[in-house]
N, C-alpha and C positions, 0 to 999 in steps of 0.2 A: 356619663357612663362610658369606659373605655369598649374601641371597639375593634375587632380584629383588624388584621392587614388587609387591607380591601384595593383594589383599585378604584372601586369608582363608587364614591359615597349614594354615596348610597351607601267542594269535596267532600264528602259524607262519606263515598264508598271508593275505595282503592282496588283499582284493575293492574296488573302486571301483568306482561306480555314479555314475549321474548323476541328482539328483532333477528328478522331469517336473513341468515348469511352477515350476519353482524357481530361482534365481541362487545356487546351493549344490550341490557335491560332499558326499558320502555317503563316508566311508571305512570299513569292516568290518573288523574284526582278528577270527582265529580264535582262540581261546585258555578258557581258565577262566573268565576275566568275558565273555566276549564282546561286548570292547569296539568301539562305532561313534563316529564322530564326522564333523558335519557342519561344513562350511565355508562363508561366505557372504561376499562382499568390498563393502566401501564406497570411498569416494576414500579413506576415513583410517585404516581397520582390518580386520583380521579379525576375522567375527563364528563363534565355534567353538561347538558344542554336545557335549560329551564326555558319553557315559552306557557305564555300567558292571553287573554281577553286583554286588551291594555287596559287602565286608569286612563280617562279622556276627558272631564271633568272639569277639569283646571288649567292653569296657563303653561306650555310647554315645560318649562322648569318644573315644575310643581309634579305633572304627570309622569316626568320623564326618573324623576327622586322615585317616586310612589313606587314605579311600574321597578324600579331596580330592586328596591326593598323589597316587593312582593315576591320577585322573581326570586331572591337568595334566597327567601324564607321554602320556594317548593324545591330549588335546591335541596337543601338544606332536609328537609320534610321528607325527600325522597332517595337523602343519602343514610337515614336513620332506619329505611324499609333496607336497605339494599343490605346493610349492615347488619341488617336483624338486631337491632338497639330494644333488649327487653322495657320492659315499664319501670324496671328498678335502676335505671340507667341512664343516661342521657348521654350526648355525643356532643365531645369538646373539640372542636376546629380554631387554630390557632393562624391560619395565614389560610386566605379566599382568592384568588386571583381570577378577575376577568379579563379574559381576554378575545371579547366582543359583543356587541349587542347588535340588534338589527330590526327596526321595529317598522310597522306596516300598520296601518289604519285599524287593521283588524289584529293585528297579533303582537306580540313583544318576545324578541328570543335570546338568551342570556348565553354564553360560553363560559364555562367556568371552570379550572383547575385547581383540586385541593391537593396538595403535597400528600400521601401517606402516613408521612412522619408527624404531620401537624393536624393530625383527626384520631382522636383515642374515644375510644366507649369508657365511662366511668361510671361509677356507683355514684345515685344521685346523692348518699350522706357524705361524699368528698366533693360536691359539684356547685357552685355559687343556684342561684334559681333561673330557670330556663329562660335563655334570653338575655342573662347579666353575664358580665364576665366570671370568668371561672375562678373558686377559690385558691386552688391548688396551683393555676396556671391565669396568672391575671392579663395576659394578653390571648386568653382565649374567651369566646364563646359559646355559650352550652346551648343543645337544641333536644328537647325533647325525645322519648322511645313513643310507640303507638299510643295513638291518643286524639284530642284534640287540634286543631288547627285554625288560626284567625278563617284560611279562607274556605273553612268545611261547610260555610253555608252566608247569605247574603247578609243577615245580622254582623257576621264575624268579619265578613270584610269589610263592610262601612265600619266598625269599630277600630278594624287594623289602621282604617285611613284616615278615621280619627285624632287615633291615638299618634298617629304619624306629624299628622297637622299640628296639635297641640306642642309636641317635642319639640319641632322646629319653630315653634314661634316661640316658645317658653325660651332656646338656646340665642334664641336673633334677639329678644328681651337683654340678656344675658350680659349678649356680646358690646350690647350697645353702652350698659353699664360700666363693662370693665374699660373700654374705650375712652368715655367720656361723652357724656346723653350728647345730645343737638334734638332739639323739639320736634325738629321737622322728620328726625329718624323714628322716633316711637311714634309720630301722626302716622307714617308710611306703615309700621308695624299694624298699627291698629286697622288700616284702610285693607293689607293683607290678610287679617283675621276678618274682618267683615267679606271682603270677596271669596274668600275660599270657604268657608263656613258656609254663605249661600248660595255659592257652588255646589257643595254638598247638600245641606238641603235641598235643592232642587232635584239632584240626582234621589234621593231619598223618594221625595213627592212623585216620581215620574216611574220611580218602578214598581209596578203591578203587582208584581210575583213575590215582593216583602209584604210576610203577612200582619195584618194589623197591629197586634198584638207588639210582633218586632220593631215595628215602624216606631212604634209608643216609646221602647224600649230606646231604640238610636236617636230620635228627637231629646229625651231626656238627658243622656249623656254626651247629645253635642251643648244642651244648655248648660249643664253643668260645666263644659269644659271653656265653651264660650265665656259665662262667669268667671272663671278664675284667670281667664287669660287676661279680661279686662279689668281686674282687680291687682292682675301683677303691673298692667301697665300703671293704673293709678298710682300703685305703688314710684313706680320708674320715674313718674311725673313729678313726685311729691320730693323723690331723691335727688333727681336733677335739679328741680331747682332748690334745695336747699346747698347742693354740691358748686354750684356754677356755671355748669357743666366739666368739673373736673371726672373724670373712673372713678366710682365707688366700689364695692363688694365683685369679688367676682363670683360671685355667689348666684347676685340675680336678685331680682326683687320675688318676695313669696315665699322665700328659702325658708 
């Protein structure tokens, strides 16, 4: 999936406030990270400051990817209110720049400048699907009008950090193919999907406040995801060694 300019690879109910003595909206998301994010406009950009609950879960690296992606996304979520981005619409941002993070045991705070020029509201029948790059503008991507959001409640965010986990190991699969395997890369793979998988799990087991029902639901669809991860490796195994270990597909095993 292509993905905008970025620097750094990487809620149920909405409060907005107005900050006193400020040239800046305040936006509040209720949710598990209880994410806020501020708004502040020049002639040439928005200036966003997204802070979050962190991601703590996992090994530095791991946390630090999650906690950015989560952070663009309330960006992102609370430049679509500021905008007034109807439902028949979605918001194409073409270049994201950070320029800073700062995170605290308890908190994670994003700095973010989106150019003017490279954020347009479109009509979702011109628009690729929320979240892909955009049809019209393939170096952009599109973000939802009111609605929905991974982290508008404790299901949607283990799924977001799911889905996140799975990406990245499905692309580290990938990479190792187009490279050229070494056995000892896809055991490392596999030992990464087993540690952070039960990392999450754990996280899952430990929170109270996910109600049964949900818990059922994110159990399921880590096994599912778990499954196929370990199917693409077989796959990677079966390639490698018939390859040599010369690159095969850049495709990926699974494709």
């Amino acid at each position: 999936m292509k993905r905008i300019k970025i620097a750094f690879l990487g809620l149920s109910v909405l409060c907005m406030v107005q900050s006193v003595g400020l040239a800046s909206t305040v936006y509040r998301f209720e949710g598990p990270r209880e994410a806020n994010a501020s708004i502040g406009e020049t002639a040439a950009s928005f200036d966003i400051e997204a802070s979050l609950n962190p991601v703590t879960a996992f090994d530095k690296a791991t946390n630090d990817q999650l906690n950015r992606s989560k952070l663009r996304g309330v960006a992102m979520m609370a430049l679509t209110r500021h905008l007034d981005v109807p439902p028949t619409s979605v918001l194409s941002v073409s270049e994201l720049r950070v320029t800073g993070v700062h995170c605290t045991p308890s908190r994670v705070v994003m700095k973010i400048e989106i150019p003017k020029a490279g954020a347009r509201v479109v009509q979702r029948s011109m628009a690729a699907p929320v979240g892909t790059p955009n049809a019209a503008t393939p170096s952009a991507d599109t973000f939802g009008g009111p609605g929905g959001s991974p982290l508008l409640s404790r299901k949607g965010d283990y799924l977001d950090t799911l889905a996140q986990l799975q990406e990245a190991h499905e692309a580290a699969i990938a990479d190792i193919l187009t490279v050229g395997t070494q056995a000892e890369q896809l055991v490392g793979v596999n030992q990464s999907i087993v540690d952070q998988f039960d990392a999450l799990q754990r996280a899952v087991d430990s929170d109270l406040l996910l109600p049964t029902i949900e818990r059922e639901d994110v159990y399921a669809a880590m096994a599912a995801a778990r499954a196929k991860l370990l199917d693409q490796l077989t796959d990677a195994q079966k390639l490698a060694k018939s390859s040599g270990g010369t690159p095969v597909s850049a495709e990926g095993p699974g494709k």
